[in-house]
C-alpha positions as CSV (number, residue, x, y, z in Angstrom):
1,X,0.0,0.0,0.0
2,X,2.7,2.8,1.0
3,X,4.6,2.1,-2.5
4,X,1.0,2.3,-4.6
5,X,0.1,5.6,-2.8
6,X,0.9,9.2,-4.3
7,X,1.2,10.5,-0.4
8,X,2.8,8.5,2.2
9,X,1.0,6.5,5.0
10,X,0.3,9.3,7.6
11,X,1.3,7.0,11.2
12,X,0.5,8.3,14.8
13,X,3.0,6.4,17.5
14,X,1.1,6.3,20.6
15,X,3.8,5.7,23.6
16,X,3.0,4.1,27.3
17,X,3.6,7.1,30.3
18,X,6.7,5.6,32.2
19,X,5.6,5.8,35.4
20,X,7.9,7.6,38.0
21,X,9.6,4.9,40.7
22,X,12.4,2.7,41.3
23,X,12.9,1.4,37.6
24,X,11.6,4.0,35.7
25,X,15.1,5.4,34.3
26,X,15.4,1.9,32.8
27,X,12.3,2.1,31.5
28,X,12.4,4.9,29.7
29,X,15.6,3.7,28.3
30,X,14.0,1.2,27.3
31,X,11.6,3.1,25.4
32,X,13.5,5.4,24.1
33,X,15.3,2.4,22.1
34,X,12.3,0.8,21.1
35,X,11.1,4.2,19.7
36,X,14.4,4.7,18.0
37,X,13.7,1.6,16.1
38,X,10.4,2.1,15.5
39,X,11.1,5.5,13.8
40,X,13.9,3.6,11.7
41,X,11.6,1.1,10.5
42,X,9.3,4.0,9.9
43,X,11.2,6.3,8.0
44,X,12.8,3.6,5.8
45,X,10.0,2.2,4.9
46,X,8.5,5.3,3.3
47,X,6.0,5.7,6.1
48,X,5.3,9.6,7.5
49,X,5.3,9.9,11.1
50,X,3.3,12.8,12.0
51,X,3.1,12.6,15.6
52,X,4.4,10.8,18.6
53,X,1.8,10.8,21.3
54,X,1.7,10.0,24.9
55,X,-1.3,7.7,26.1
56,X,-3.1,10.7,27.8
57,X,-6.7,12.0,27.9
58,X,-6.2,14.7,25.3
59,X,-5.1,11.6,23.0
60,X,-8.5,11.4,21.2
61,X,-8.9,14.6,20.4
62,X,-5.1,15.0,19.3
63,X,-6.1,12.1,17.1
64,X,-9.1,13.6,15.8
65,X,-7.3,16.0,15.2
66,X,-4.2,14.6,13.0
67,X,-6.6,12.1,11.0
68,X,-3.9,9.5,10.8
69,X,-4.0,7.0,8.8
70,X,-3.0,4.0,10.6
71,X,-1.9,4.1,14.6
72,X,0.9,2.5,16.6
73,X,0.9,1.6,20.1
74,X,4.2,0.9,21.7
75,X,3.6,-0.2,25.0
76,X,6.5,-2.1,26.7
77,X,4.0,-4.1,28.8
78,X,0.4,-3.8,30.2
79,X,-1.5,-1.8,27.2
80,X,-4.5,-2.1,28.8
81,X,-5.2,2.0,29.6
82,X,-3.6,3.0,26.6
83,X,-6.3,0.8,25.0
84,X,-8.9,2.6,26.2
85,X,-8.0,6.0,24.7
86,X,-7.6,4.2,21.5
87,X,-11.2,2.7,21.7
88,X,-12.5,6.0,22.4
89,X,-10.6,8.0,19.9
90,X,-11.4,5.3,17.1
91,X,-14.9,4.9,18.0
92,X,-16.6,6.9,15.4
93,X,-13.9,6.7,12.7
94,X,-11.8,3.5,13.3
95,X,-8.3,3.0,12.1
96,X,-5.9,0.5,11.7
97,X,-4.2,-0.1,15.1
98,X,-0.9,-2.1,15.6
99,X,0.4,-2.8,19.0
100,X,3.7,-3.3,19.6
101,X,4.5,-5.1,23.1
102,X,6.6,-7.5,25.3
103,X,3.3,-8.6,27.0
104,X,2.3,-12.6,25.5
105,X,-0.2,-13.2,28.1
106,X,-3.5,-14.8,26.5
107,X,-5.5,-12.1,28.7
108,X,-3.6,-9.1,26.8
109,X,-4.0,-10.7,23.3
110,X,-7.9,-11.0,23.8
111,X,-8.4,-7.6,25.2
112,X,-6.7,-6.3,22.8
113,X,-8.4,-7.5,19.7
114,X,-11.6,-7.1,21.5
115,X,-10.9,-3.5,21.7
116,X,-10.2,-3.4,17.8
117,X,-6.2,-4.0,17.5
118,X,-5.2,-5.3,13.7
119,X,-2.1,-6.8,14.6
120,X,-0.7,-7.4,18.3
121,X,3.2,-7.9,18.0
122,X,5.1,-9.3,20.7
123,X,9.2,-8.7,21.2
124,X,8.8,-8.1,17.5
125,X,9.7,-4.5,17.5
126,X,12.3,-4.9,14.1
127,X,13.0,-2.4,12.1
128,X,13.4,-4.6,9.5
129,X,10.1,-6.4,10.6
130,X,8.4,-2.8,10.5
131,X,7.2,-2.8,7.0
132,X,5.8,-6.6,6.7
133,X,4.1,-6.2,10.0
134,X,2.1,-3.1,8.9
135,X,1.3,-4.3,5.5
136,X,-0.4,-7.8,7.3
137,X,-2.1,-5.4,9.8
138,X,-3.7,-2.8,6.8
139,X,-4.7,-5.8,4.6
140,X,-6.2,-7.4,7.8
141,X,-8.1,-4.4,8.5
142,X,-9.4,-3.7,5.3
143,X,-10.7,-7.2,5.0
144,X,-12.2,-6.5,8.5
145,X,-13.9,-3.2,7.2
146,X,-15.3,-4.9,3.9
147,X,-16.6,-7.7,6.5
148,X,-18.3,-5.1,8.8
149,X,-19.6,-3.2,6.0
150,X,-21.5,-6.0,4.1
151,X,-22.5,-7.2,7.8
152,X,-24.4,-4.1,7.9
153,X,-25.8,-3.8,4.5
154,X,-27.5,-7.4,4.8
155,X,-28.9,-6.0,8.3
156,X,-30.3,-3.0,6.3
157,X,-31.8,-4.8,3.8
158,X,-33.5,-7.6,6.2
159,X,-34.9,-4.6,8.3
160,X,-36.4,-3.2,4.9
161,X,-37.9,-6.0,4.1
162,X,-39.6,-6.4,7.4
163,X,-41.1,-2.6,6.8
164,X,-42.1,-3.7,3.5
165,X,-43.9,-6.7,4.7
166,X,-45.4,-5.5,7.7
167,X,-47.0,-2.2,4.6
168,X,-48.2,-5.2,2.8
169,X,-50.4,-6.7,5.6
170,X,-51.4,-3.1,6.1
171,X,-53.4,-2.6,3.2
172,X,-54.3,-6.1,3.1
173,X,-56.0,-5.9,6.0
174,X,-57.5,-2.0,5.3
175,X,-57.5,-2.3,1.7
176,X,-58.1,-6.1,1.2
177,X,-55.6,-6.5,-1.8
178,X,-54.1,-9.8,-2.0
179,X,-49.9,-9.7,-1.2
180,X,-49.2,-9.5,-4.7
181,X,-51.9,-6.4,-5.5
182,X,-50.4,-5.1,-2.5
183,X,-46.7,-5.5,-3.4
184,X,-47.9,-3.6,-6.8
185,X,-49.7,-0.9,-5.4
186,X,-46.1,0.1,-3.1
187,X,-44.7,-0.3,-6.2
188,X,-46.7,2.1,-7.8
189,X,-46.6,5.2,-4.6
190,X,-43.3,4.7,-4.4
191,X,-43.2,5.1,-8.5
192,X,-44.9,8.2,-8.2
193,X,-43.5,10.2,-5.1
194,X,-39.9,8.8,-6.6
195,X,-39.2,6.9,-3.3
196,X,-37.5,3.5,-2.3
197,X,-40.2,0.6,-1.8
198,X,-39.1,0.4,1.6
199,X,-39.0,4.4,2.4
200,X,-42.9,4.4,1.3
201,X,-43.7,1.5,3.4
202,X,-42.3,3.3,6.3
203,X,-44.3,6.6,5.4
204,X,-47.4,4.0,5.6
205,X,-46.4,2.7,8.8
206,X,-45.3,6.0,10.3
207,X,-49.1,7.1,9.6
208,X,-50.8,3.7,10.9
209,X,-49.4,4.8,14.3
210,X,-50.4,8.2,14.4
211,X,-54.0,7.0,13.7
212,X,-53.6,4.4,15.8
């Protein structure tokens, strides 16, 4: 995808806050070499980074704000509150998410797909493994999108079909037309006020329950 597009992949890191205490100087060692490679992996892979973030409150609307096109979490270990500003800064436009962590536990995995992470990475943080990793993660994601999206439109259509059968027995009842004659005559008012079959069965609906 990055070597197909005119404009680089726009990439938000979002790192863990190192917490103050005994070990935190190694820790933030720690991250600052992780980060180091992540931004190598980055940068040679054509990628633009346009923002490294800390796992804060303001994170969603810095997010909202940049309109990246994929996000990165680099969380050492537990990811779990970092998580949840990702969820909430996704939640009306998702992303692609990719976490990067030294945390294999089964419980971490499983929350973190639950919350909507394309590819969770463990002790995989590469530079050389940057690219591949990001690729799986977008293709996954997009496959996950065209899922959702078809998920929906068969919901959509089942729930027409329900309005338009439950207009049928409507004026089958009031108007008593057979179900095909009254198939045709929704076929015909929605011909004539230039509507969807199923957006006149609703109007007929709507106006059974205010009369009734």
């Amino acid at each position: 995808m990055t070597s197909s597009r005119t404009q680089p992949l726009r990439i938000v890191v979002v790192n863990t806050i190192v917490e103050h205490g005994v070990h935190a100087d190694t820790a933030l060692a720690a991250q600052v070499l992780r980060g180091n490679a992540l931004r190598i992996g980055l940068l040679e892979s054509g990628f633009d980074i346009v923002a490294s973030l800390p796992a804060d409150l303001y994170l969603p609307e810095r997010i909202a704000q940049l309109q990246p096109d994929l996000i990165i979490i680099d969380a050492e270990s537990d990811a779990r509150d970092v998580l949840e500003h990702i969820v909430i800064a996704t939640r009306d436009e998702r992303r692609p998410i990719v976490l990067f962590t030294e945390d294999g536990a089964t419980a971490s995995i499983d929350a973190a797909m639950a919350a909507g992470v394309s590819a969770y990475i463990v002790a995989g943080l590469q530079a050389e493994r940057i690219q591949p990793v990001l690729n799986v993660a977008l293709a996954r994601f997009r496959q996950e999108e065209k899922l959702r999206a078809e998920l929906l439109d068969t919901r959509h259509k089942l729930l027409e079909r329900k309005v338009i059968e439950r207009a049928k027995g409507l004026l089958m009842t009031h108007q008593g037309l057979t179900e095909e004659q009254a198939y045709q005559r929704l076929r015909s008012m929605a011909m004539n006020k230039k509507l969807k079959l199923a957006e006149i069965a609703q109007r007929i609906l709507d106006v059974e329950d205010l009369l009734g």
